[in-house]
N, C-alpha and C positions, 0 to 999 in steps of 0.2 A: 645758531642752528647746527654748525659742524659739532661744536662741543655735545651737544642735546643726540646727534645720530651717532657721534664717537663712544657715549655712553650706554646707548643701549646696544648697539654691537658687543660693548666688551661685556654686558652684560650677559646680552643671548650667547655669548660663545661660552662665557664660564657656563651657561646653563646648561647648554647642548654636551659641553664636554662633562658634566657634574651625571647627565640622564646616562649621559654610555658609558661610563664609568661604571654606576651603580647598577646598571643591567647586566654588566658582567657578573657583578659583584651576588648579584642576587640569585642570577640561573650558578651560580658555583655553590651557594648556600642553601637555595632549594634543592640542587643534586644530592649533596654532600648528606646535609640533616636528612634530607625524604630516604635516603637509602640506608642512612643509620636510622632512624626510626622504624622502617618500614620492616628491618633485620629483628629490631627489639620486637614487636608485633608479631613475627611472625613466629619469635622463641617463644613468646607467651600464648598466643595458641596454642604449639606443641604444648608445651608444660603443662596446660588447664586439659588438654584432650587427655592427655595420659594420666594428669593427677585424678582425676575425677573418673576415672574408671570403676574407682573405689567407693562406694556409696560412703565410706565416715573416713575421707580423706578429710575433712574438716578436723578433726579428731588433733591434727598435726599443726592447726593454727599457729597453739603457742607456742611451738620449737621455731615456727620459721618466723616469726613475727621476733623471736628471743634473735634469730638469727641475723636477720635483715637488721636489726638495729645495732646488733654485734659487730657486722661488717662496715657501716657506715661511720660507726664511734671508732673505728681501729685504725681506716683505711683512708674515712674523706668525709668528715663530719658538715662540711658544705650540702653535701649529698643528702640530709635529714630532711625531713618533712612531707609536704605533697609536690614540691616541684617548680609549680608556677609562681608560688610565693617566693621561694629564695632564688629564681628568676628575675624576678622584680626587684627583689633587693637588689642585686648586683648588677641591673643597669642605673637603678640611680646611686649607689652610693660608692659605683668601684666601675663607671661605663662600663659596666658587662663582663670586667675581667672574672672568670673563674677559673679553679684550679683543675688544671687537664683531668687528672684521675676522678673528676664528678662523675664524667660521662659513664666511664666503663662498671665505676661501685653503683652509680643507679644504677645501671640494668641490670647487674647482678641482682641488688636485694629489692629491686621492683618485682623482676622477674619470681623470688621464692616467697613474697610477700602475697601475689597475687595469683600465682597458681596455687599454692595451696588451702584460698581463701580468703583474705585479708581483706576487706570491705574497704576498697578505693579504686580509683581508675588509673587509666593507660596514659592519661593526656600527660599528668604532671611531669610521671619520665619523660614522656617522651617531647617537652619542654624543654626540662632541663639536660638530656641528650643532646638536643637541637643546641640549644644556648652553649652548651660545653665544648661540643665540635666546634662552631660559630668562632666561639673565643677563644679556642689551638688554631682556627687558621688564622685570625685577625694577628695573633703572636709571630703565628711562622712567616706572613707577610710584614709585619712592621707598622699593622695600621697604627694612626695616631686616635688617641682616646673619645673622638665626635667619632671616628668614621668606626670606630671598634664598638663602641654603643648603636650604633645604626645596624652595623654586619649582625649583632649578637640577635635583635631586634628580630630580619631579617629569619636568623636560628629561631623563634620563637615562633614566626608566621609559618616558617613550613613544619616546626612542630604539630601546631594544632590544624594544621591542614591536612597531614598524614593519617591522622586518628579522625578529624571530625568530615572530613572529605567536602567539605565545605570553602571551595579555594575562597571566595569573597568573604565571607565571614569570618575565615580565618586571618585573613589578612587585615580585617578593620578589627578585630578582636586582639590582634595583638597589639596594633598602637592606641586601641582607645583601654583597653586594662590596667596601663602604666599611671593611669591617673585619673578622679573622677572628676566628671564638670572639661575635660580637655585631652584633647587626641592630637599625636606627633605626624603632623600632614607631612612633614618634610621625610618619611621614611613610609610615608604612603604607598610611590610606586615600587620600590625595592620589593617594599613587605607583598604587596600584590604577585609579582614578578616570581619571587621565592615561592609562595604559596602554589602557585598554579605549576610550576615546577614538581613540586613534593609531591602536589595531588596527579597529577602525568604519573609519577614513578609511583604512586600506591597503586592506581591503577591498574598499571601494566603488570605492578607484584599479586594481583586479585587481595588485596587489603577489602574484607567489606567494611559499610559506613552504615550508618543510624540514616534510615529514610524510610518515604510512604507516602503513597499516593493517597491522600486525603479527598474523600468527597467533599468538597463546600457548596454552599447556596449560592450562586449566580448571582443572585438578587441581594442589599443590603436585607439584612434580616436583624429587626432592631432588636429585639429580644436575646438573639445570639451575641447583640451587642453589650447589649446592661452586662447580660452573665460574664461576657470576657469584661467588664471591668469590674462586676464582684470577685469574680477570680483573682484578678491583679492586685485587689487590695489583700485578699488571703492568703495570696504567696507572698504578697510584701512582710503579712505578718510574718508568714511560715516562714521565710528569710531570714530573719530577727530570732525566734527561735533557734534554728537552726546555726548561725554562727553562734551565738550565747553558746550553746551546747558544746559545739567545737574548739571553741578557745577554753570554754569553763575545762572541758575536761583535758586540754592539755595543760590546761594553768595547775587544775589538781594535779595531775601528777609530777609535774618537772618542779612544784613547791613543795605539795604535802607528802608526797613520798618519798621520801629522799634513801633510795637502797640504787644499787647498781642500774645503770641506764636499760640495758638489756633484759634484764628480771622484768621491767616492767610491762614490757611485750609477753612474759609470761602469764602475766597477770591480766591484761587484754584479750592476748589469747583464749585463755580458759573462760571467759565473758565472752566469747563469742560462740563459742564450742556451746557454753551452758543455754545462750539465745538458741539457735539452732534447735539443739533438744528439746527444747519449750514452743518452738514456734511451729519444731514439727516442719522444715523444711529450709531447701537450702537457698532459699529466695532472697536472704538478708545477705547475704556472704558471697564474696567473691565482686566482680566489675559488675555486674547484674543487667550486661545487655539482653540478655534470656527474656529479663521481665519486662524491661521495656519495648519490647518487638510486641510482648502479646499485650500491655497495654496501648499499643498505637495498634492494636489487630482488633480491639474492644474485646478481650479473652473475659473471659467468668472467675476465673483461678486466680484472682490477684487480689491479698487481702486490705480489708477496707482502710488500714491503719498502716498500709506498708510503708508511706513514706515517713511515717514518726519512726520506727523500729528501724529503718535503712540508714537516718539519720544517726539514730545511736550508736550502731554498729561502726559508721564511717568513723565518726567521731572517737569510739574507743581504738579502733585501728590506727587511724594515724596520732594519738594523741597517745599510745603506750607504744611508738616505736616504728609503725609498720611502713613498708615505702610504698607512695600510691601517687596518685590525683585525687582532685575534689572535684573536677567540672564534668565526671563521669557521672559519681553519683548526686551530680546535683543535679545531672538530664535523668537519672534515675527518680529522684524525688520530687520532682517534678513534675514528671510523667503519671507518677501514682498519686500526684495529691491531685492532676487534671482527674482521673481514670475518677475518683474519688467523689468529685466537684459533679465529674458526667452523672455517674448513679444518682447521685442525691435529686439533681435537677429532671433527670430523666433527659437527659441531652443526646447527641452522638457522640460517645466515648472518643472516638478514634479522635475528634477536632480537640475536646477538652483537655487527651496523654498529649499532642501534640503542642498546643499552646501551652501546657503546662512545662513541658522542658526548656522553651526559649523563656518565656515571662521567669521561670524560677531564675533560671541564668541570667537573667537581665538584672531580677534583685540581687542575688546575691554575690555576684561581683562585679555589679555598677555598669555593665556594658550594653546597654538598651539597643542601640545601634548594633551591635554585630549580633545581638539576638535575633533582631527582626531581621535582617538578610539569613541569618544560618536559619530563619523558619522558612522563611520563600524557597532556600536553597536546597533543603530535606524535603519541604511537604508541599511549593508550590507557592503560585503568586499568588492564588485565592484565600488562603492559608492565611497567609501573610496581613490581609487587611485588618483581619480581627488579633492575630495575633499580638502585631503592631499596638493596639491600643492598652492587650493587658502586658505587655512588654513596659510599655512608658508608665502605666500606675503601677507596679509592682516593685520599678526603680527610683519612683518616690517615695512609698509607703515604708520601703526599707531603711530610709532616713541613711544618715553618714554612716552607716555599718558597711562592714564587707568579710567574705570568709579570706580577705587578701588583705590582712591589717599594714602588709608593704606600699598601697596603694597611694598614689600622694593626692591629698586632698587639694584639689582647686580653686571647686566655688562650689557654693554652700546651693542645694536644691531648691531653695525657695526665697524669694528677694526679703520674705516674714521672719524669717531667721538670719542674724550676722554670727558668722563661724568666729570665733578668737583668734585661731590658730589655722591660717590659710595657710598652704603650699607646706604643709609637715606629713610626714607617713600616718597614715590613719590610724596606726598604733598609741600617736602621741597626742591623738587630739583628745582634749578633755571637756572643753565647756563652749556655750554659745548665748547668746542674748537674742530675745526677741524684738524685732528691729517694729519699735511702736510707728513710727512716720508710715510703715508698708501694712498698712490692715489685714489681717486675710479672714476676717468677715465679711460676709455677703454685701451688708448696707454699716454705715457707718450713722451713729448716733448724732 
């Protein structure tokens, strides 16, 4: 009996001392990141308010997308990509160590990438900001490599807390992204703690966030039911397209073109300028919360095919150089392929933009959970019922894809499929067996 109460004392006291610990740990790292992020956000405002003065400031795509990949290959080639991916690299395969000079060259070539155009979002910097500050203080304090992947983690939650002003969902979206089928509970309250921290300082800086008061039906309404799970399977497709596209054309260019790394942002660029003049508006270019406000507003002006064209565009931008995020304009395509789904059906727009950004985000970087809270959290608990369901089919339909091939794969989405290659980066997984013991036929013969 003495033995059995002497154990859980020393248990409860490491715990007690482990929770105030990491509460320090966390309001230092939501301060720190929410105030470095919130600084990045607020130069990119400026920059887009002043570039965009100029009706064919677009016209400058290709210099600054040559530029941004310029700085990055010269300066801090860690810094390449959207952000969140090479993020995630570096808490599993280095606890979160990055090189100090990330923070400062993303913001630079985020910054000239995205004011002048460049088809991606805010999140990824301001991620990999998060994670880079994160990882100068875990250095200058001396953490050891568990408590330096937690801190960095910690940097990641009040990242996308800053940008998506979603303190809840930002915080369960950072630890369930790091891997699909399994979430790091043991960096649950930090990450909580950090977020709601970051979200305070955006606030108080007037950061705005993506939200909207949605009218919903009171009442289950079965019909709005089916359509949110036809939707979920169409974004599941539309997922599956969509990364195809984003990996295809960064595979084309870093294999089949092989000319100076920078040139090839020229060559992006000038494909974005040429989209533009063809589509006849600047709706494809740039972070494009403009269009997403007026498809959660159910606007008329939003073309019918905008989320295939947003798609391309994202995909030639960061895939010739340009520095950005993906989870901006995946709430961008999203948004327009719901807006898209309401027409056809004759539905209420405004529920189908809105369910369409959480469900898209759900497929296409695995995170169903922190979808459905960042939809309650933007548009409401009502919101939330229906979204929830096209949230969960849309992150099966997508099967083991992700636009975050760092992701480590878990467990396999359906007991009817055995994975080969559990617990590897999704980059590495190649093949799977259909597990005949588990039917997934309705009746068995």
């Amino acid at each position: 009996m003495r033995d059995a109460i002497k154990k859980d004392l020393v248990e409860e006291s490491i715990l007690l001392a482990s929770t105030f610990k990491w509460i320090i740990y966390a309001i230092l790292a939501g301060a720190v990141v929410g105030t470095s992020v919130d600084i990045f956000l607020k130069l990119l405002l400026m920059g887009e308010t002043l570039i965009s003065r100029w009706h064919y400031y677009f016209l400058l795509v290709p210099f600054a997308l040559f530029l941004s990949s310029y700085i990055v290959l010269k300066l801090a080639p860690d810094a390449s990509g959207h952000g969140t991916e090479k993020v995630i690299e570096a808490v599993h395969k280095r606890f979160g160590r990055i090189d100090m000079k990330v923070a400062p060259v993303k913001l630079l070539a985020s910054l000239i990438t995205l004011s002048f155009g460049g088809s991606a979002g805010e999140e990824g910097p301001s991620v990999q900001i998060g994670a880079g500050v994160a990882s100068s203080l875990a250095s200058l304090f001396r953490m050891n490599d568990i408590d330096r992947k937690r801190f960095v983690i910690c940097g990641i939650s009040a990242g996308f807390s800053a940008v998506f002003g979603t303190p809840i969902g930002a915080a369960i979206l950072a630890i369930e992204v790091l891997y699909i089928g399994r979430i790091s509970y043991d960096v649950l309250l930090p990450s909580l703690i950090a977020s709601y921290v970051s979200y305070s300082i955006s606030e108080f800086m007037g950061i705005s966030h993506i939200s909207s008061t949605i009218t919903v039906p009171l009442h289950l309404d079965f019909n709005l039911l089916f359509n949110m799970i036809v939707l979920g399977i169409l974004l599941g497709f539309l997922a599956i397209v969509f990364i195809k596209a984003l990996h295809g054309v960064e595979s084309f260019f870093r294999c089949r073109v092989n000319i100076y790394r920078p040139l090839k942002g020229l060559i992006g660029g000038s494909s974005l300028v040429l989209i533009t003049f063809i589509t006849g508006t600047h709706d494809y270019i740039g972070i494009g919360k403009d269009v997403i406000h007026k498809a959660l507003a159910g606007s008329n002006d939003i073309g019918i095919l905008a989320f295939l064209i947003k798609a391309l565009t994202v995909s030639i931008t960061l895939g010739t150089g340009g520095s950005g995020g993906i989870l901006t304009p995946i709430f961008y395509i999203g948004a327009t392929a719901g807006y898209s789904w309401g027409h056809l059906v004759q539905g209420n727009i405004e529920i189908y933009s809105a369910v369409g950004i959480v469900a898209f985000l759900a497929a296409a970087v695995n995170t169903p959970l922190a979808a459905i809270i960042m939809a309650i959290e933007m548009f409401g608990l009502n919101l939330g019922v229906y979204a929830s369901i096209a949230c969960a089919v849309s992150y099966i339909i997508v099967g083991h894809r992700s636009a975050l091939p760092s992701q480590i794969l878990a467990i396999s989405k359906t007991p009817s499929i055995d994975l080969d290659d559990i617990d590897c980066e999704l980059s590495q997984h190649k093949t799977f067996t259909v597990n005949k013991k588990v039917p997934f036929k309705f009746f068995n013969s």
